[in-house]
N, C-alpha and C positions, 0 to 999 in steps of 0.2 A: 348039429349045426345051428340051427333057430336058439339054441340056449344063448348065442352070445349075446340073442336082439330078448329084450324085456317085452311085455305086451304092449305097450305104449310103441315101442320100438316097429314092430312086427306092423303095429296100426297104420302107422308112418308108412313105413317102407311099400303097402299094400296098394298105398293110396299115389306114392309116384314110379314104382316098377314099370320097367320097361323091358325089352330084350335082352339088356345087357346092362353089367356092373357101370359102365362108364355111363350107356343112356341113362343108366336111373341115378345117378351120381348129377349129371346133366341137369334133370329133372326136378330136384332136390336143389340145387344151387339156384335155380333157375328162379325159384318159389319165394328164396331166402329172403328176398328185399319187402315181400308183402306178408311176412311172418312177422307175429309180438315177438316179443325179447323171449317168453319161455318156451316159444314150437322155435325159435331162432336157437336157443341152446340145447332142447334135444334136437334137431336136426344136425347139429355139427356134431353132436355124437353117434347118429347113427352113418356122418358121411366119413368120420374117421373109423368105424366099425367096418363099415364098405371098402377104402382103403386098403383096407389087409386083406379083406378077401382074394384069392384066386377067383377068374373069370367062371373055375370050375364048379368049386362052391358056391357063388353066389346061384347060378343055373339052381343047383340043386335042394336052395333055401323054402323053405314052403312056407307060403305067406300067406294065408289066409287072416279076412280081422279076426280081433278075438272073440266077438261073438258068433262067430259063425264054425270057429272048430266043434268039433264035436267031442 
């Protein structure tokens, strides 16, 4: 599942996860107006990435940053 998110992607998502696909979708838009143009354009790629997921998959995304996987 994490293959679809890049590590860039995965750093992102880590930082406004929430309980759920829609609150972290929420979170993410929420950010968008005090983003540069280049966290403004990956972030709309990680919120159409989110998009497609099922509420199931997302749950079971493990998102740790990437420094901290082992």
């Amino acid at each position: 599942m994490t293959d679809k998110f890049n590590v860039e992607e995965i750093n992102l998502l880590s930082i406004y996860r929430a309980d759920t696909r829609k609150e972290t979708i929420q979170n993410m838009n929420a950010a968008l107006p005090d983003m540069d143009e280049d966290m403004k354009e990956l972030t709309q790629e990680v919120l159409t990435k989110l998009q497609k997921l099922t509420e199931e998959e997302f749950t079971s995304l493990i998102l740790e940053p990437a420094d901290e996987i082992e």
